[in-house]
C-alpha positions as CSV (number, residue, x, y, z in Angstrom):
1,X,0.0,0.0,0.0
2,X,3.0,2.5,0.5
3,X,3.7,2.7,-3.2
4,X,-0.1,2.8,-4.2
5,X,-0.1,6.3,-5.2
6,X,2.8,6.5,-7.3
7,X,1.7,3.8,-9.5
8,X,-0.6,6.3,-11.3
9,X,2.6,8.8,-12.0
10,X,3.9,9.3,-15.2
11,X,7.3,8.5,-16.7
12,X,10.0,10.4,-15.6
13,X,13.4,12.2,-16.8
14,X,15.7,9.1,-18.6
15,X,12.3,7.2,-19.4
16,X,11.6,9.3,-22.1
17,X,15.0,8.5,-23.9
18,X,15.4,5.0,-22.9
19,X,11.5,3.5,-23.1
20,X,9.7,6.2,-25.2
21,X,12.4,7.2,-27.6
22,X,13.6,3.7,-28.5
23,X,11.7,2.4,-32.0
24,X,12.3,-1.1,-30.8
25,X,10.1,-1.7,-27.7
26,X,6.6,-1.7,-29.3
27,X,7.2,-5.5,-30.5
28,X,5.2,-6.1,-33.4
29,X,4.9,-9.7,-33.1
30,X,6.6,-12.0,-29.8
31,X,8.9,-13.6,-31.7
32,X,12.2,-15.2,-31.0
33,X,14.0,-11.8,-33.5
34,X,11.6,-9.5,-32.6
35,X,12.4,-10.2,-28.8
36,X,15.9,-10.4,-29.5
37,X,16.4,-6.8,-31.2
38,X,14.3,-5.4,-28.5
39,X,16.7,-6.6,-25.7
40,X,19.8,-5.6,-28.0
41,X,18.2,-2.5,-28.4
42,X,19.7,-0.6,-25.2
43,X,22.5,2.0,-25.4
44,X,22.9,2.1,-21.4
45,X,26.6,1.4,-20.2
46,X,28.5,-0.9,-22.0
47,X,26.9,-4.3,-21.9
48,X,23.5,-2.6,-23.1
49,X,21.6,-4.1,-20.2
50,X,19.6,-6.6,-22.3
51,X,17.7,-8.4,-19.6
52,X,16.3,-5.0,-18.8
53,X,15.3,-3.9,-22.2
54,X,13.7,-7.5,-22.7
55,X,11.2,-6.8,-19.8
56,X,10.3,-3.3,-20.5
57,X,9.3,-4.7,-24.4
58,X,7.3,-7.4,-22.9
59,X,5.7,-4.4,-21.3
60,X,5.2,-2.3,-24.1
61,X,3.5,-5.4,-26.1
62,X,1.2,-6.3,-23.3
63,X,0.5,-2.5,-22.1
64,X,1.8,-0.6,-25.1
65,X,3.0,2.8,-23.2
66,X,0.8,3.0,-19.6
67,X,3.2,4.2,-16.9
68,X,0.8,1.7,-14.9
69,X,1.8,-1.4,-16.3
70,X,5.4,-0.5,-16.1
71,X,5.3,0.4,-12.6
72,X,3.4,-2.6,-11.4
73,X,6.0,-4.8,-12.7
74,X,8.9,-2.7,-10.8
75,X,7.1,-3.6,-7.6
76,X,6.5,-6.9,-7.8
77,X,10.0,-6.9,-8.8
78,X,10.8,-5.2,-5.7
79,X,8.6,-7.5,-3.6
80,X,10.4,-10.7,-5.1
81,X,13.9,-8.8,-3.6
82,X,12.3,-8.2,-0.5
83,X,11.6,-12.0,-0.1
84,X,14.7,-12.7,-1.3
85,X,16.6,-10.7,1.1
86,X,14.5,-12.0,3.8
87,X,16.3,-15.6,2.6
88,X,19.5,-14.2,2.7
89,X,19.1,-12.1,6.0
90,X,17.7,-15.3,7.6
91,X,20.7,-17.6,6.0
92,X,23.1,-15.2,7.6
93,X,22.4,-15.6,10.9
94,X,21.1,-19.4,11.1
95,X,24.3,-20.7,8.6
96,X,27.4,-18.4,9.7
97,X,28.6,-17.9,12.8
98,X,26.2,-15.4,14.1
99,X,23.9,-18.7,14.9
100,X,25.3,-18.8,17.7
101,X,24.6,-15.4,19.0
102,X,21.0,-15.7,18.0
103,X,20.2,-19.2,18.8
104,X,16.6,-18.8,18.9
105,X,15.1,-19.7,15.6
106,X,11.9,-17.5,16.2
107,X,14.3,-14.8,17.4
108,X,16.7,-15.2,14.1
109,X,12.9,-15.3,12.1
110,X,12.2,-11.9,13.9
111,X,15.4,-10.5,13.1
112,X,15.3,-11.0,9.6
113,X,12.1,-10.0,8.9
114,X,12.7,-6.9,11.3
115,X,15.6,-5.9,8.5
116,X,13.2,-7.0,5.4
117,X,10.9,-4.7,6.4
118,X,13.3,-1.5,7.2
119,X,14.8,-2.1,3.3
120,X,11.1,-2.8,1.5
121,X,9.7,0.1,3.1
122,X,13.0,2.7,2.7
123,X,11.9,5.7,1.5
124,X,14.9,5.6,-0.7
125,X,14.2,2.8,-2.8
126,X,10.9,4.9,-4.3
127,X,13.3,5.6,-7.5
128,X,14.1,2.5,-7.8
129,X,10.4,1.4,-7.7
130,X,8.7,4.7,-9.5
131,X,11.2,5.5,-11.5
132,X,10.4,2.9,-14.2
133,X,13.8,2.7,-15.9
134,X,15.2,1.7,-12.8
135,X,14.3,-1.3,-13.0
136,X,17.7,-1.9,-14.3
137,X,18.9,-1.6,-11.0
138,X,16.1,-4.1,-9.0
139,X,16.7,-6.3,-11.6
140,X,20.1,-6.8,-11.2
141,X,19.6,-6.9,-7.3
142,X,17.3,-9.5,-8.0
143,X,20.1,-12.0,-9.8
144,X,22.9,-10.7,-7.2
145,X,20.8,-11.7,-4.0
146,X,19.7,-15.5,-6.1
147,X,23.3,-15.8,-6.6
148,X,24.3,-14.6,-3.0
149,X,21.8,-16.9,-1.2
150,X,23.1,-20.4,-3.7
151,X,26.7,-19.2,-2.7
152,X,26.1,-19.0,1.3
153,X,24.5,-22.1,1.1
154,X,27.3,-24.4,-0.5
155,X,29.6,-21.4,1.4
156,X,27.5,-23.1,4.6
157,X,27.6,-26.9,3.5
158,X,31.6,-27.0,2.8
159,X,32.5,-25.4,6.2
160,X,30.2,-28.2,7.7
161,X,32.0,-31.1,6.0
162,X,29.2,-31.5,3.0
163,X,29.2,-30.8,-0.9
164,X,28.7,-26.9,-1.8
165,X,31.0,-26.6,-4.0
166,X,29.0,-26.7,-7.2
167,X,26.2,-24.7,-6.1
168,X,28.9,-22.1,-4.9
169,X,30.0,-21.3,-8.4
170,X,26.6,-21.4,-10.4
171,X,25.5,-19.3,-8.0
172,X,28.4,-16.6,-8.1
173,X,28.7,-17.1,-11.8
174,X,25.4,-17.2,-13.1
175,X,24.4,-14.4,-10.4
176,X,27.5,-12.0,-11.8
177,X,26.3,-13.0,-15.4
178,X,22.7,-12.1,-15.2
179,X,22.7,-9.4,-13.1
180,X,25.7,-7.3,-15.4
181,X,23.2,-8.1,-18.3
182,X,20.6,-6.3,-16.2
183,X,22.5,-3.4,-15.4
184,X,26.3,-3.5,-14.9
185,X,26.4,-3.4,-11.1
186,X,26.1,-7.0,-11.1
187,X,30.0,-7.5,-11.1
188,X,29.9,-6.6,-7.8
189,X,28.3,-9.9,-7.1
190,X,31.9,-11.3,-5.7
191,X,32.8,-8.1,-3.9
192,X,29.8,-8.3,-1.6
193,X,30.6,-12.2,-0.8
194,X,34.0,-11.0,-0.1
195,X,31.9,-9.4,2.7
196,X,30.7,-11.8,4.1
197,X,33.2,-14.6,4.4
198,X,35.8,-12.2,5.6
199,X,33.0,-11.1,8.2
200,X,30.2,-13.6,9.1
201,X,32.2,-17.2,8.4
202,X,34.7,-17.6,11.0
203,X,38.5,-17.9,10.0
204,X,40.1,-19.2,13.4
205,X,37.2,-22.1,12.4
206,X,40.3,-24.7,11.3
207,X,37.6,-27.1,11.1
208,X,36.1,-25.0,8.0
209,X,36.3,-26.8,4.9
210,X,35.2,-24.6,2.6
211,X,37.9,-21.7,3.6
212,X,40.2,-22.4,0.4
213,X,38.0,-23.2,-1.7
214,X,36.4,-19.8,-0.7
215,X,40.1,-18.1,-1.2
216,X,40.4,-19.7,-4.4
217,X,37.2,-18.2,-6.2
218,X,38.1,-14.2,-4.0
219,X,41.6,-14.7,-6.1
220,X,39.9,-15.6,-9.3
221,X,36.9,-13.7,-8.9
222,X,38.4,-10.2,-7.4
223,X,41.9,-10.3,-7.0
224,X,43.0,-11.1,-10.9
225,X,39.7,-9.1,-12.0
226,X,41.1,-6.3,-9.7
227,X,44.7,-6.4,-10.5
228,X,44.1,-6.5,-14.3
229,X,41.4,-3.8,-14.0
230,X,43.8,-1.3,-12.0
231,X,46.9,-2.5,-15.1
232,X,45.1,-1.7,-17.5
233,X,44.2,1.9,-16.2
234,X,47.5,2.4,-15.8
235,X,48.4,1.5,-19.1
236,X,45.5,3.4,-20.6
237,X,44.4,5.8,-18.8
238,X,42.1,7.0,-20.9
239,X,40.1,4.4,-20.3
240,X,38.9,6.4,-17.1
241,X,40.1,10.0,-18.1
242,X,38.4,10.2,-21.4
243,X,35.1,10.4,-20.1
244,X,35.6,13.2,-17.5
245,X,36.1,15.3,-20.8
246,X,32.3,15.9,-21.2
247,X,32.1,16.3,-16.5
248,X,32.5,19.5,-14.9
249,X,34.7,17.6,-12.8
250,X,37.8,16.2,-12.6
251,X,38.9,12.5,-11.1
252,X,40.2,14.2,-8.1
253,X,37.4,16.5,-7.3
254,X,35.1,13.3,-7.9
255,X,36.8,11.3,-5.5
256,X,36.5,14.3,-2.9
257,X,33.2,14.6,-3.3
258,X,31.6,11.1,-3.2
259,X,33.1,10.9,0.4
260,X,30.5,13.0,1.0
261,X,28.2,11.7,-0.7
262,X,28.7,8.6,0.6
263,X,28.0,10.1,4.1
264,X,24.5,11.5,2.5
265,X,23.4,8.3,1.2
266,X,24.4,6.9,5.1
267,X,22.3,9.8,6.8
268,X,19.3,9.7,4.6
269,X,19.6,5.5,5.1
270,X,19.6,6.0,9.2
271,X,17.6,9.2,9.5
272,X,15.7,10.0,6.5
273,X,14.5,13.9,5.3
274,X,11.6,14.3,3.1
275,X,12.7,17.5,2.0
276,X,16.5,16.2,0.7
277,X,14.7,12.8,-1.3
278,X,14.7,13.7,-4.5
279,X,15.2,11.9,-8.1
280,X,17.6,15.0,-9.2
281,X,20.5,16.2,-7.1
282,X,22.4,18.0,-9.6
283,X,22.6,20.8,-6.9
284,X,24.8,18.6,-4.7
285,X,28.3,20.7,-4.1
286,X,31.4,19.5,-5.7
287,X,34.4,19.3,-3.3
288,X,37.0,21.2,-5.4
289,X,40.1,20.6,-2.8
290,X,40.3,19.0,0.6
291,X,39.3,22.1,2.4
292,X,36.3,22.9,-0.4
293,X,33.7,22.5,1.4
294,X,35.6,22.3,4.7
295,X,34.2,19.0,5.5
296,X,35.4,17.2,2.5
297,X,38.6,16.5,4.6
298,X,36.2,15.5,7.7
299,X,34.1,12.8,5.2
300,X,37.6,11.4,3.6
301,X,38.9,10.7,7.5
302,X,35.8,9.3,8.3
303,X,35.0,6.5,6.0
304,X,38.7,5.5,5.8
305,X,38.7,5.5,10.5
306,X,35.2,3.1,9.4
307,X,36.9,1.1,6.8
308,X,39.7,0.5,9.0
309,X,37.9,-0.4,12.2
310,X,35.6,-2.2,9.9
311,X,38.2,-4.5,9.2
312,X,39.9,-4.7,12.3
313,X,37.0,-5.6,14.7
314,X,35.2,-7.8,12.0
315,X,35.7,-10.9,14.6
316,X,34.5,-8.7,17.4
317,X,31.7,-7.1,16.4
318,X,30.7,-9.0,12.8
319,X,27.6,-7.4,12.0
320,X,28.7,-3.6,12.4
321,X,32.0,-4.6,10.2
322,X,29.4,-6.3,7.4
323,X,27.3,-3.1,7.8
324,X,30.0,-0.8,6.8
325,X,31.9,-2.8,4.3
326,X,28.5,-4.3,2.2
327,X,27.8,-0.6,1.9
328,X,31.1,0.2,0.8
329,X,31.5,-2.6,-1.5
330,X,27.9,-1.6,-2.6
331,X,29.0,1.5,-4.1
332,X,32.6,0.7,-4.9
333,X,31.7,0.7,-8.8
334,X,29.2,4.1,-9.1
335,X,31.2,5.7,-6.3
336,X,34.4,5.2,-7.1
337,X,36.5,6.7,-10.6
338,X,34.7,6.2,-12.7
339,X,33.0,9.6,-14.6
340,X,29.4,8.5,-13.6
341,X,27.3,11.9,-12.2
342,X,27.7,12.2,-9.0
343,X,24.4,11.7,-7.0
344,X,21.5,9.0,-7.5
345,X,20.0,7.7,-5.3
346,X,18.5,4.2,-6.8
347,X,22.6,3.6,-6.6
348,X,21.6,2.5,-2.5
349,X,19.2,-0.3,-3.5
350,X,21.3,-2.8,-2.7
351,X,24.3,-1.4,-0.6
352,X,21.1,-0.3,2.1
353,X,21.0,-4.1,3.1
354,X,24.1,-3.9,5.0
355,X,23.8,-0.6,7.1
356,X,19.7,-2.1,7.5
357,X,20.4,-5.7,8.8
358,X,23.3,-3.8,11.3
359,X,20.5,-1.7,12.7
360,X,17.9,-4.1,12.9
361,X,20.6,-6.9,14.5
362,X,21.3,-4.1,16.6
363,X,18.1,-3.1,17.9
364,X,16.4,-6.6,18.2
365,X,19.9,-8.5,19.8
366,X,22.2,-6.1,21.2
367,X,20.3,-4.2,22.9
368,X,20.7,-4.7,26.8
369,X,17.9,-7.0,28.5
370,X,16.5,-4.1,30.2
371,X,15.5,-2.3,26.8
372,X,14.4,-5.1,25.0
373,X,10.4,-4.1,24.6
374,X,12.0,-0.4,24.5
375,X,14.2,-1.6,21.1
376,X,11.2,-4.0,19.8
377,X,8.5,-1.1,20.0
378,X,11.5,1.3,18.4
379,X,11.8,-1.4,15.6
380,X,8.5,-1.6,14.7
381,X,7.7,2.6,14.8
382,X,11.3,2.8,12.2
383,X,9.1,0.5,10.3
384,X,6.2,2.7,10.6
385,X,8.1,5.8,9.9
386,X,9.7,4.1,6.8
387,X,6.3,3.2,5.4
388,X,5.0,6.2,5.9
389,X,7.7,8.4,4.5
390,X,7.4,5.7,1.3
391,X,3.7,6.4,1.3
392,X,4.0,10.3,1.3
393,X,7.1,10.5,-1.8
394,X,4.8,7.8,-3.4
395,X,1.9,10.4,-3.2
396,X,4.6,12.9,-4.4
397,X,5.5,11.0,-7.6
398,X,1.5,10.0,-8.2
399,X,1.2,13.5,-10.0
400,X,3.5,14.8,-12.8
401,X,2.8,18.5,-12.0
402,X,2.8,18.6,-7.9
403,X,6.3,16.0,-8.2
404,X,7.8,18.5,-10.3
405,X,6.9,21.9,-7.8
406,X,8.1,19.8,-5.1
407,X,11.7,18.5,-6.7
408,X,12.0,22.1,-7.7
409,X,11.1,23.6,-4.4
410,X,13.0,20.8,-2.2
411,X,16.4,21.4,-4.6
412,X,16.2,24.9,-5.5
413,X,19.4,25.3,-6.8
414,X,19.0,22.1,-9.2
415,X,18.9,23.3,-13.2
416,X,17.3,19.9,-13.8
417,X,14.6,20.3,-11.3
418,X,13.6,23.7,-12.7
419,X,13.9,22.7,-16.3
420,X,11.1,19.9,-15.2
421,X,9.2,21.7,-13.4
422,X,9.1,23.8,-16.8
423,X,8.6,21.2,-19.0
424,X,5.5,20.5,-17.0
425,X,4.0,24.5,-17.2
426,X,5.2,24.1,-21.1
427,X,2.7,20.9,-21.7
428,X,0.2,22.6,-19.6
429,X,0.1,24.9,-21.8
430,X,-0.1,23.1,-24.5
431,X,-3.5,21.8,-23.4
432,X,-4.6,25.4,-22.7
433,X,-3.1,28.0,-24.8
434,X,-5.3,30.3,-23.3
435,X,-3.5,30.4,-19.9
436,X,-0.8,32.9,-19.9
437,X,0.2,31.8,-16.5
438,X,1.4,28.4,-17.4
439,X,3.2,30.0,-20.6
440,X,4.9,32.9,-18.1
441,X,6.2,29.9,-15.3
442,X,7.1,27.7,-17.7
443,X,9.6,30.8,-19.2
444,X,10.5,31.2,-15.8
445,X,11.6,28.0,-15.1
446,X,13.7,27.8,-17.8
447,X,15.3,30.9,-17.3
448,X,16.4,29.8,-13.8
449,X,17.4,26.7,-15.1
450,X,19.2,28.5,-17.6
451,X,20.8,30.4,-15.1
452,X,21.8,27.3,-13.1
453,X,23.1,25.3,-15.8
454,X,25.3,27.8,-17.6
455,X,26.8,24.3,-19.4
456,X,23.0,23.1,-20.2
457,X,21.2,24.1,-23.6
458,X,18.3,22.3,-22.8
459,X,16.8,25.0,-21.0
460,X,17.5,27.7,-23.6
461,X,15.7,25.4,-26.2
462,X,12.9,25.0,-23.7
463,X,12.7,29.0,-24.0
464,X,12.9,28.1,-27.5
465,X,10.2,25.9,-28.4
466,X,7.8,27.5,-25.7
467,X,7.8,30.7,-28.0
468,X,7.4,28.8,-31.1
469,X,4.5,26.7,-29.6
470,X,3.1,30.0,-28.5
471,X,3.3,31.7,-31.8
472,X,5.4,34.1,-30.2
473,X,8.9,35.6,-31.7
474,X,12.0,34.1,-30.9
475,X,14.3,36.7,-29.7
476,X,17.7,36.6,-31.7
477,X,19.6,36.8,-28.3
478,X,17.8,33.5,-26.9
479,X,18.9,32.2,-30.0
480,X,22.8,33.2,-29.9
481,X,23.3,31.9,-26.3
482,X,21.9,28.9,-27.6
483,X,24.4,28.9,-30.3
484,X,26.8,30.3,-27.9
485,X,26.5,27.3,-25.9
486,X,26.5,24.9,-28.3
487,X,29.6,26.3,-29.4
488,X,31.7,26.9,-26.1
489,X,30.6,25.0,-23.4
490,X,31.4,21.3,-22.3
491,X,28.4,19.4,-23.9
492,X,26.0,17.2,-22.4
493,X,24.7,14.1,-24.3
494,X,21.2,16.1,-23.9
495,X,22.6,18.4,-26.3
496,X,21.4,15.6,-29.2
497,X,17.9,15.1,-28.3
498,X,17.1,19.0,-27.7
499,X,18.7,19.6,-31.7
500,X,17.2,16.7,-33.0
501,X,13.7,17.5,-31.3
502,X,14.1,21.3,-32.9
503,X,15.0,19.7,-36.0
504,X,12.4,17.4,-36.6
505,X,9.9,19.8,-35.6
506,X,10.7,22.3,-38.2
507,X,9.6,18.6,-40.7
508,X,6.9,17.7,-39.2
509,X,5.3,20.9,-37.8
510,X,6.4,23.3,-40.0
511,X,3.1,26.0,-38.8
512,X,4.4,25.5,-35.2
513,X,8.0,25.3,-35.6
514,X,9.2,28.5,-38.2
515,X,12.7,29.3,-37.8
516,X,14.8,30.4,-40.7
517,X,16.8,27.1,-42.2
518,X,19.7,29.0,-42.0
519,X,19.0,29.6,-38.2
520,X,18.7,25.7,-37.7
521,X,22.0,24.9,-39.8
522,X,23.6,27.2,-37.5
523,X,22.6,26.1,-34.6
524,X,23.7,22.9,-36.2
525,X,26.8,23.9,-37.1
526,X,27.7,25.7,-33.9
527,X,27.7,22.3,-32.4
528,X,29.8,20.6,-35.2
529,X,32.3,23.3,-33.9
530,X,31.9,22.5,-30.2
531,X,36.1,21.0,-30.0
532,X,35.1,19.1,-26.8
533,X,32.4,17.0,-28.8
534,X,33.9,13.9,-29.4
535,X,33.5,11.6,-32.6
536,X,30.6,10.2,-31.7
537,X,28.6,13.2,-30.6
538,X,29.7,15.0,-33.8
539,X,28.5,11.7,-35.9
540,X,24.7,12.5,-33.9
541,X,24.7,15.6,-35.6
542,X,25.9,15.1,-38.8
543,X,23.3,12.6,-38.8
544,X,20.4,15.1,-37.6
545,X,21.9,17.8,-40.1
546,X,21.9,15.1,-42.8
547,X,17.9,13.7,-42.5
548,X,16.8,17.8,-41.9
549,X,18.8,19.2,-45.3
550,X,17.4,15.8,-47.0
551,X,13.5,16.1,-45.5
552,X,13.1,20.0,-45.0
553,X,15.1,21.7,-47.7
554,X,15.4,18.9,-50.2
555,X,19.3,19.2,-50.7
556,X,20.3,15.5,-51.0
557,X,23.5,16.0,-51.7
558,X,24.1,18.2,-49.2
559,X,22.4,15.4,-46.9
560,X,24.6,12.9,-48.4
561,X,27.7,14.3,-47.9
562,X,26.9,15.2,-43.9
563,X,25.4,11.3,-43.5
564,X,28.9,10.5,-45.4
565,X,30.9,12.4,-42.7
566,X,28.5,10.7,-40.0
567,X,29.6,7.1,-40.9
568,X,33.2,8.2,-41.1
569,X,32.7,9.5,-37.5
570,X,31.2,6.6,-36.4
571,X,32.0,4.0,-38.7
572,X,31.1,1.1,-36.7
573,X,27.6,2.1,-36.1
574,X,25.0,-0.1,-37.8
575,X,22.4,2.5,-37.6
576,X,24.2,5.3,-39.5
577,X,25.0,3.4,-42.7
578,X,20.9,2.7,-42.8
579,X,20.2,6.4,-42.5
580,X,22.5,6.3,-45.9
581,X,21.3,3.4,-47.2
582,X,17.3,5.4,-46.9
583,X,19.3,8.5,-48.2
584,X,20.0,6.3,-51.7
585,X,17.1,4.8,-51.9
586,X,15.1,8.1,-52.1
587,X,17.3,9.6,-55.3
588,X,17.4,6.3,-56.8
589,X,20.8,5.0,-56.4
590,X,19.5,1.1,-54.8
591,X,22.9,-0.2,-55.7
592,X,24.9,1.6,-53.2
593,X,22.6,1.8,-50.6
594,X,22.7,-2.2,-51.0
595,X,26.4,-1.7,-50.0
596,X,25.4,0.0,-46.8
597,X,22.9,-1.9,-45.9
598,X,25.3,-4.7,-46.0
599,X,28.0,-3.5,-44.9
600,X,25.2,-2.4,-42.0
601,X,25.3,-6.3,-41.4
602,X,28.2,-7.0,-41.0
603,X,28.7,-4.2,-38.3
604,X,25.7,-5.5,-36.9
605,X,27.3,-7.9,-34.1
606,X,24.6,-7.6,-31.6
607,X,21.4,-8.3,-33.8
608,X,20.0,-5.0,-32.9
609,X,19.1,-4.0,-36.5
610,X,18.4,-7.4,-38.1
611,X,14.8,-6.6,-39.4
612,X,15.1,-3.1,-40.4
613,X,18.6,-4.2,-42.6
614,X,16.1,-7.0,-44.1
615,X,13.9,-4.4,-45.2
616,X,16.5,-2.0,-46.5
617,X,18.1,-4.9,-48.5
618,X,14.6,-6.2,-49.9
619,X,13.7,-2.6,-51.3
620,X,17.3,-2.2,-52.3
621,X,17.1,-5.7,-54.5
622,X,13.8,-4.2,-56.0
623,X,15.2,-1.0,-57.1
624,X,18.2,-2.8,-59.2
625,X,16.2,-5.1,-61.0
């Protein structure tokens, strides 16, 4: 019932791009190809996340594109994890060493339900339930924990003189496997066991027979992963440093500030605030130097002093060491180098468990006698206050316009809060042109956000298109710090889908959408010139500039030569030689767009683009006979 009201919300912020804008979810048919290209179809991290993109186009065939349907399955995906971390929480303290601290059954039952509860209810985890393309993230937890609880269980067997090896490794290897193919967090599968042998299986147990076995799959699963991972960085170090080109941050200055962080994601997990929850937190400070904020220095100290004790006092006090250390190892991927943004906070799903179980172990067996209905009734109102701090961002989220007033009130100084919260005034709006006063805060929102995120253009095309929607005049300075920006500043990826929006509603709107085509090509061109867009980015607008001088001003060999410089770009992209191959077709010339289109296949390796080359090829064999 806590997440009742949110499951009439809309889609939010990276749904659009991922679920709306992808061409391959609606699945015209369920078959075996069909399904395949759908789940190929991701451009998330590196693997693509293909599990993920397989579920959300089984729900675009059975619900098409209801937020409803979407949502429901997120929750009973989050359900499943709870029971499953039930399983685990029990398995930790009935089939490690902590049995013999809590050698009631009933009381181990209590316990672990005590912690289930804390994590299903966690206010936190409402992005990772609401927030429908986050089911990347729950779906990965959901493989991690399956593989977790098959791994303590032979883990359990072996140290008691019985066969686990077997189910040991399917479980680490198929959980690792299926949960990076769900979102790429899943390699931390290992690191998290590496928890909890080093804190909750005994090592002065010489009687444990599963101890090197255990050491032999750490060494092959972390240590040579690790070593190899840190070589290679030093060998190429752009491998890491080539993507803070497009941050306004450096390696350093990330470091610095996800110690702190870190230390936000523990307070909010401990002692949540309504008012800091939020599903953008682009107005989180960057720690510039040690002293920058002048508790950047205070948060570095800290977590290394809990690290440390963490790992000293794991034999005296287990579950506080597995507390600290799951969390750490939780977020030693997203948290870490690498030139991820710097605050989400579905990134806690799964680290939570550790810092939830400690609390709940702490409160329900450490306690001293004379507190014990003192810590039981304190147990059961943090699950109370949990639920109802889910059921209140749930009613939050359950409305596009009130979640949008709130993010934007709650982060003030957030650009991507205010640009929302403008986007929502902009399609109210739209529904009635006659109310000035959604047109007027819409402008203003965008302004601030604007004025926020002096790197952003998104907000200065929001200005943009609100005018042309209105039928008002574009003034030409809105229009040169759009190009400005374009031009100068470090560009986000956003940059693409606000040009390529413009651009295709100057095609297929041409009454709402009237700028000059000279005005477009400049803006076009302004980001062509950008010298920190890399190959790729420049290849997305080459490829935008191409299909607009081809379907708006009818210069195809203008549009061919920019789609031409597009595949040079980006030769290996499947997708750019069919935009050539279309380009052909139309003026006639079926034998070299054939070329492409095979060509096209071969680059394909994934699959992604089988049935659309098919087509390309089967008009292309018409138009040469």
């Amino acid at each position: 019932m806590a997440y009742w009201p949110g499951l009439r919300g809309d889609f939010e912020f990276d749904d659009a791009i991922n679920l709306l804008a992808n061409q391959s979810l609606p699945l015209a048919n369920l078959s075996m190809r069909s399904l395949w290209e759908a789940s190929m179809s991701g451009d998330a991290g590196p693997l693509g996340r293909p599990l993920s993109m397989l579920s959300f186009a089984l729900n675009s065939h059975f619900h098409g594109f209801e937020p409803l349907g979407y949502k429901l399955a997120n929750l009973g995906i989050h359900l499943v994890n709870g029971a499953l971390t039930y399983v685990l929480a029990l398995l930790l303290l009935s089939r490690t060493r902590l049995r013999t601290i809590a050698a009631d059954p009933w009381a181990r039952r209590i316990v672990a339900l005590c912690a289930t509860g804390f994590w299903l209810l966690h206010p936190l985890h409402v992005t990772s339930v609401l927030y429908v393309v986050q089911r990347m993230t729950s779906l990965s937890a959901t493989f991690t924990l399956l593989g977790m609880i098959c791994w303590v269980i032979g883990r359990a067997n072996l140290r008691d003189g019985k066969r686990g090896l077997l189910l040991m490794w399917i479980g680490a290897v198929a959980g690792v496997i299926l949960a990076s193919l769900s979102k790429e967090v899943g390699i931390l599968l290992p690191l998290y066991l590496l928890v909890v042998e080093i804190c909750l299986f005994d090592a002065s147990d010489r009687a444990d027979g599963g101890r090197r076995s255990a050491m032999v799959f750490f060494i092959m699963a972390v240590g040579i992963p690790g070593v190899a991972a840190a070589a290679y960085a030093i060998a190429r170090p752009e491998w890491i440093l080539g993507g803070y080109a497009g941050r306004d941050f450096t390696l350093a200055e990330r470091l610095l500030t996800e110690s702190r962080v870190l230390g936000f994601y523990l307070q909010q997990a401990i002692v949540p605030r309504l008012n800091e929850f939020g599903i953008y937190h682009d107005d989180f400070v960057v720690s510039r130097r040690w002293a920058d904020p002048p508790w950047t220095a205070f948060a570095m100290a800290g977590w290394a002093a809990a690290v440390t004790l963490a790992v000293w006092l794991r034999r005296r006090a287990p579950v506080a060491a597995f507390g600290v250390l799951w969390f750490v190892a939780g977020h030693f991927l997203e948290s870490s180098v690498f030139p991820l943004e710097l605050v989400y906070e579905h990134r806690n799903y799964l680290p939570l468990f550790g810092p939830i179980f400690a609390v709940a172990y702490g409160l329900l067996v450490w306690r001293p006698r004379w507190c014990a209905a003192g810590c039981a009734l304190a147990a059961t109102a943090y699950v109370a206050l949990f639920g109802g701090m889910t059921y209140a961002r749930a009613l939050e989220w359950s409305n596009l316009v009130d979640h949008a007033a709130i993010e934007a009130a709650n982060h003030p100084g957030s650009a991507r809060a205010r640009h929302q919260l403008g986007r929502v005034h902009s399609m109210l709006f739209d529904r009635e042109p006659d109310e000035e006063r959604h047109y007027h805060a819409a402008d203003s929102s965008f302004a601030a956000a604007a004025e926020l995120g002096s790197g952003d253009v998104g907000a200065v095309f929001g200005r943009v298109m609100l005018r042309l929607r209105a039928g008002k005049p574009v003034e030409p300075e809105l229009l040169a710090e759009a190009e400005r920006r374009l031009a100068t500043v470090m560009p986000p990826v956003g940059n693409v889908t606000h040009l390529h929006s413009l651009a295709r509603c100057q095609v297929t709107k041409p009454l709402v959408c009237r700028l000059p085509d000279g005005t477009v090509l400049g803006l076009l061109d302004a980001a062509l010139r950008n010298p920190l867009n890399h190959d790729v980015r420049r290849a997305d607008f080459e490829s935008i500039k191409g299909i607009y001088l081809a379907h708006k001003m009818g210069d195809w060999s203008g549009a061919e030569r920019a789609l031409l410089r597009g595949v040079q770009l980006d030769p290996r992209d499947p997708g750019r030689r069919l935009q050539l191959a279309d380009l052909y077709l139309a003026i006639g010339k079926a034998d070299v767009a054939m070329q492409h289109a095979r060509q096209a296949r071969v680059d394909d390796v994934r699959g992604r683009y089988g049935q659309r080359i098919d087509v390309v090829l089967a008009r292309a064999s018409e138009g040469t006979r």
